[in-house]
C-alpha positions as CSV (number, residue, x, y, z in Angstrom):
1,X,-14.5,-14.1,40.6
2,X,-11.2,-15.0,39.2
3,X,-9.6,-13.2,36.4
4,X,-7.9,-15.7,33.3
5,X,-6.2,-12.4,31.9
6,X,-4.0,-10.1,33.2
7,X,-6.1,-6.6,33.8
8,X,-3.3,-5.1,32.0
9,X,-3.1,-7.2,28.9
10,X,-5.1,-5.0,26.6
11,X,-3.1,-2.1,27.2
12,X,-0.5,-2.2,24.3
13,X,-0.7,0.1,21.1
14,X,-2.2,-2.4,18.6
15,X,-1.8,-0.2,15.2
16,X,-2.4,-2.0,11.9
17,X,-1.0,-0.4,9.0
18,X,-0.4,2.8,7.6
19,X,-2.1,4.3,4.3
20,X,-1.7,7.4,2.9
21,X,-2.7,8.8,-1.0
22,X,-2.8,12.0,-2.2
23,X,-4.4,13.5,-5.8
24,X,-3.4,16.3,-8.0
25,X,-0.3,17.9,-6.5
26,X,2.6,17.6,-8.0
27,X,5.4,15.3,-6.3
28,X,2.8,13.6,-4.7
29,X,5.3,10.7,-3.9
30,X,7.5,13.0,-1.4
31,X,4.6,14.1,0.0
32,X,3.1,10.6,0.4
33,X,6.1,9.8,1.8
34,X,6.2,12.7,4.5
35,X,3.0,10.9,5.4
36,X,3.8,7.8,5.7
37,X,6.4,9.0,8.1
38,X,4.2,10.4,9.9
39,X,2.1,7.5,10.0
40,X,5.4,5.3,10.5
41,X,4.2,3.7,14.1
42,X,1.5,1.9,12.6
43,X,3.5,-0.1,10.8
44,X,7.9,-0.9,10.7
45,X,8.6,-3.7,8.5
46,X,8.6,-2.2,5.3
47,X,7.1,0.1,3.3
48,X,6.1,1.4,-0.6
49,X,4.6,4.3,-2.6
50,X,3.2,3.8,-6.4
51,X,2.2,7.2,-8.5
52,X,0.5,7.7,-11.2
53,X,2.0,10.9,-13.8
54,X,-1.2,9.8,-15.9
55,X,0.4,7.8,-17.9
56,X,1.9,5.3,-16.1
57,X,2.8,3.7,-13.0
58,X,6.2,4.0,-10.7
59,X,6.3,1.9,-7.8
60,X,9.1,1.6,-5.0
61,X,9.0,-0.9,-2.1
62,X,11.1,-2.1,0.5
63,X,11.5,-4.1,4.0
64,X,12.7,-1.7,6.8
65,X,11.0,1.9,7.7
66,X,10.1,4.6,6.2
67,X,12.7,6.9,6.4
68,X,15.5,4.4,5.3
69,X,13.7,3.4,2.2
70,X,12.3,6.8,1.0
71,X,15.2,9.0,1.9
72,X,16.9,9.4,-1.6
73,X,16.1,11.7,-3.9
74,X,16.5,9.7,-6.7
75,X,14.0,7.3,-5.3
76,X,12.2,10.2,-5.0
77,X,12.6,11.7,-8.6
78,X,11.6,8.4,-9.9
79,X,8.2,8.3,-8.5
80,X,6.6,10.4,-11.1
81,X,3.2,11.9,-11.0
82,X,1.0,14.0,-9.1
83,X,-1.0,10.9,-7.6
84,X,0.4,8.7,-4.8
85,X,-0.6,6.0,-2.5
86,X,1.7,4.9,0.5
87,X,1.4,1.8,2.7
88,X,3.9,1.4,5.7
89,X,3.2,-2.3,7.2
90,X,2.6,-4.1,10.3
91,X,2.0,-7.8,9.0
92,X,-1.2,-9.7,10.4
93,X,-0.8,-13.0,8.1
94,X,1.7,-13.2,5.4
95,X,5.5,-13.9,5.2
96,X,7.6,-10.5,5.8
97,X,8.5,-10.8,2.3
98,X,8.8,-8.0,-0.8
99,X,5.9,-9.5,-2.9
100,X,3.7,-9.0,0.5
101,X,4.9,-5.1,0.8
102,X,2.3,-2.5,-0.4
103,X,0.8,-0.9,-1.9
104,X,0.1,-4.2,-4.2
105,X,0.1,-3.1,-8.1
106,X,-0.8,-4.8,-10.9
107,X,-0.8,-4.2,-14.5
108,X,-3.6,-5.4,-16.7
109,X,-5.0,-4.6,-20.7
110,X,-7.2,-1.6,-19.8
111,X,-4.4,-0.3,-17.7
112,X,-3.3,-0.3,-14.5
113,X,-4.3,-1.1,-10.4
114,X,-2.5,-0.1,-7.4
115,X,-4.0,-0.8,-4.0
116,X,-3.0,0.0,-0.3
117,X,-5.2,-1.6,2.4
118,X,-5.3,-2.1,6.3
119,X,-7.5,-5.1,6.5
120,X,-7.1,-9.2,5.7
121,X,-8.0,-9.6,2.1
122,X,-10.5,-13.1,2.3
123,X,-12.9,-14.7,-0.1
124,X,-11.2,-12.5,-2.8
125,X,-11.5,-15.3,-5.8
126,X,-14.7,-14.3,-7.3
127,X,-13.5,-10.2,-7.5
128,X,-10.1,-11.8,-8.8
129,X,-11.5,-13.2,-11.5
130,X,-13.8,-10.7,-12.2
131,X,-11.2,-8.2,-12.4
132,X,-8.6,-10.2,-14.6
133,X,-11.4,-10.6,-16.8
134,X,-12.8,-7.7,-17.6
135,X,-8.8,-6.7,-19.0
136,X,-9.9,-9.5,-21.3
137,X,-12.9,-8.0,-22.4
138,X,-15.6,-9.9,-20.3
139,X,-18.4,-8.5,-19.1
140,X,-16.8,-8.1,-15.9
141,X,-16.0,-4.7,-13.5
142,X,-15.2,-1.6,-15.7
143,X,-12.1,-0.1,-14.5
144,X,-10.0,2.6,-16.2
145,X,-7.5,4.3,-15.5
């Protein structure tokens, strides 16, 4: 029997990703932070945090880790709300660009959408368009903030 792989090949951490939310605390962005820190090794090329003060949305993102980009209080201060999600990234496809940095946010006529995920996003047309039309009043996905 002859082996094609090295036996020790498969030992490397392969983490994907960090996501972290939190609901109805108030600063929930420092503490989503804190969590993403502590969730740092899944991911070190950049990370963000939107909130939610339930009204609107504050979002921060950058390229780098964790503690560089959410070790300001005034970045901090401006994250308002007692909702949070965090998103600390280790890229499987994409450019390691700003637009590609999480949590991905979007602002649309029946309010707002922020979303943090640790998976590929494929085949997401027919949701896309599904969800930029119910904003325009289609019979589409009811989502509210």
């Amino acid at each position: 029997m002859t082996l094609t792989t090295h036996p020790f090949d498969d030992d490397k951490l392969k983490e994907e990703c960090g996501v972290f939310g939190i609901i109805g605390k108030d600063s929930a962005a420092a503490m989503a932070a804190l969590g993403l820190h502590a969730l740092q090794h899944r991911g070190q090329e950049a990370s963000g945090i939107v909130s939610f003060d339930g009204e609107h949305f504050h979002s921060h993102h950058a390229l780098g880790h964790v503690g560089e980009n959410f070790n300001s209080e005034a970045v901090i201060n401006k994250l308002m709300g007692s909702s949070a999600i965090g998103h600390t990234r280790y890229s499987t496809t994409g450019e390691l660009a700003l637009r590609n940095v999480q949590p991905l946010f979007a602002d649309f006529d029946f309010g707002g959408f922020a979303i943090g995920h640790n998976f590929n996003l494929t085949k997401c047309y027919t949701p896309r368009k599904q969800l930029v039309n119910a904003g325009a009043g289609s019979a589409g996905p009811a989502i509210r903030k």
